[in-house]
C-alpha positions as CSV (number, residue, x, y, z in Angstrom):
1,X,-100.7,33.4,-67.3
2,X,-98.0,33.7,-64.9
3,X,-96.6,30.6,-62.9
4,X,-94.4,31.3,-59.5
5,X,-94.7,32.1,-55.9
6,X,-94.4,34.6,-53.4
7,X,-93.8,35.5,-49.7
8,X,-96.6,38.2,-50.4
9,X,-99.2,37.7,-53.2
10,X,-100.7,40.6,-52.9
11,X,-97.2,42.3,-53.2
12,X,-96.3,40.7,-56.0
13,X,-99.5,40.8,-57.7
14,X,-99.0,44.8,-57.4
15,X,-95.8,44.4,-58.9
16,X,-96.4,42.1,-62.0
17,X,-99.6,44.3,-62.1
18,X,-97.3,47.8,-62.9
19,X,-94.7,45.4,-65.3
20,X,-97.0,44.3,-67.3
21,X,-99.1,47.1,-67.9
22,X,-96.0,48.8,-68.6
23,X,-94.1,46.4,-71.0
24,X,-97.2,45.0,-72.7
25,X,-100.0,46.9,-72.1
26,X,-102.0,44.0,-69.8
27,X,-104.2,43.6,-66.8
28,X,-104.2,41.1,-64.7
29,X,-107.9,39.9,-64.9
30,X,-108.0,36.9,-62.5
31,X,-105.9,35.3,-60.1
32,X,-105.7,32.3,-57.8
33,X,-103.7,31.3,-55.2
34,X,-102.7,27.9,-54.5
35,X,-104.3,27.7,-50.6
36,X,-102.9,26.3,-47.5
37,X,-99.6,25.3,-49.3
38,X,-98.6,28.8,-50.9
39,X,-99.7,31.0,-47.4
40,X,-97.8,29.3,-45.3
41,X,-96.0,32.0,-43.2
42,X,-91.6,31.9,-44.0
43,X,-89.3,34.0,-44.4
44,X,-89.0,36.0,-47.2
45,X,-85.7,34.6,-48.2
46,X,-86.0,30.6,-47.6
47,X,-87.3,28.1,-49.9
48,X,-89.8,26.1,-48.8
49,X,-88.9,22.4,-50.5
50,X,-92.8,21.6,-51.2
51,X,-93.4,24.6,-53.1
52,X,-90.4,24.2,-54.5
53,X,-91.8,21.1,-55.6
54,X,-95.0,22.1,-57.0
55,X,-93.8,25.0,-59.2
56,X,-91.1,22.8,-60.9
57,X,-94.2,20.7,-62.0
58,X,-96.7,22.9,-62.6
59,X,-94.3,25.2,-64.5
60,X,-92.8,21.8,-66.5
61,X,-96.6,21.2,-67.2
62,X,-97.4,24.5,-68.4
63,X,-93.8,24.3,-71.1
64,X,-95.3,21.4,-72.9
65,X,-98.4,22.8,-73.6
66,X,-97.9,26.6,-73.8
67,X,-96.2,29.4,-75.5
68,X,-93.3,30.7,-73.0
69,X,-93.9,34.4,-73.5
70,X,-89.8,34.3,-73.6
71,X,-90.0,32.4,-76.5
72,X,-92.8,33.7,-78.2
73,X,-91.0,37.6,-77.6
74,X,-87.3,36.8,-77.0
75,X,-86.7,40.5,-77.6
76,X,-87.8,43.0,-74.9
77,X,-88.8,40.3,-72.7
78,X,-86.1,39.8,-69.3
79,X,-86.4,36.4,-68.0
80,X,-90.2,35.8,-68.4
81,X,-89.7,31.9,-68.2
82,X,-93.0,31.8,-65.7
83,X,-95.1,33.8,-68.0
84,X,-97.6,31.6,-70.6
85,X,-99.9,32.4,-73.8
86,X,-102.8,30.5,-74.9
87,X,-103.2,29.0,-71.8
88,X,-106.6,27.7,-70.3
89,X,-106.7,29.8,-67.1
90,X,-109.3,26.7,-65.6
91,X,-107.2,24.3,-67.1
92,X,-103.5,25.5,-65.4
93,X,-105.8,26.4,-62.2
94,X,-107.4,22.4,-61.9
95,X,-103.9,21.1,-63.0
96,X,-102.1,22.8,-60.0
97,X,-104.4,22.4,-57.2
98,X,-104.4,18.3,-57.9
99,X,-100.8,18.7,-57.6
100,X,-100.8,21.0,-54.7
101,X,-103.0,18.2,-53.2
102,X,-100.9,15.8,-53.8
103,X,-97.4,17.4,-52.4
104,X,-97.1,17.0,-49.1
105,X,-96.8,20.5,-46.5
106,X,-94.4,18.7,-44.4
C-alpha cells in the first residue's frame, strides 16, 4: 500500500503504476482517494497545511503497524518511506477517511 498525495492522482497513479511494475514486478489492484480534501484544486507546487496534516498521521499510523517496504528491502528500494506490506487495504482506507473527517479543509 502506498501512503502520499498528489496534485494529479491519476498522474501519479500512472507513474507508481510503471515503478512498481518495474522494480518489483506489482500492479496496482485498488485505489482510493481521500474525497473532498485530497481534490481540492492548488498548485502543483504548494502545500496545502490540512493535507499536510492528514498524511503525517495516516503515514505515522501506518509505521506502527506495518512493514516500511524501506525497511523490509533497504537495498534497491530509493526512498519508499510511503510504501507498506501486510497492510489491511480496508483497514488503512477506514483509518484515513475518519481522519480526513476529522481535519479541517480550511
Amino acid at each position: 500500500m502506498k501512503v502520499g498525495q498528489s496534485t494529479s492522482l491519476s498522474d501519479r497513479i500512472d507513474t507508481l503504476r510503471g515503478a512498481f511494475r518495474r522494480a518489483h514486478g506489482w500492479e496496482i489492484t485498488r485505489q482510493w482517494s481521500s474525497g473532498p480534501l485530497s481534490t481540492e484544486k492548488r498548485h502543483p507546487n504548494t502545500r496545502h497545511a490540512e493535507l499536510d496534516d492528514a498524511e503525517r498521521r495516516v503515514l505515522r499510523h501506518a509505521r506502527s503497524q506495518y512493514f516500511q517496504l524501506s525497511d523490509w528491502m533497504p537495498t534497491g528500494v530509493n526512498g519508499e518511506t510511503e510504501t507498506f506490506l501486510g497492510v489491511s487495504f480496508g483497514n488503512l482506507v477506514a483509518y484515513t477517511d475518519v481522519v480526513v473527517r476529522c481535519t479541517g479543509t480550511g
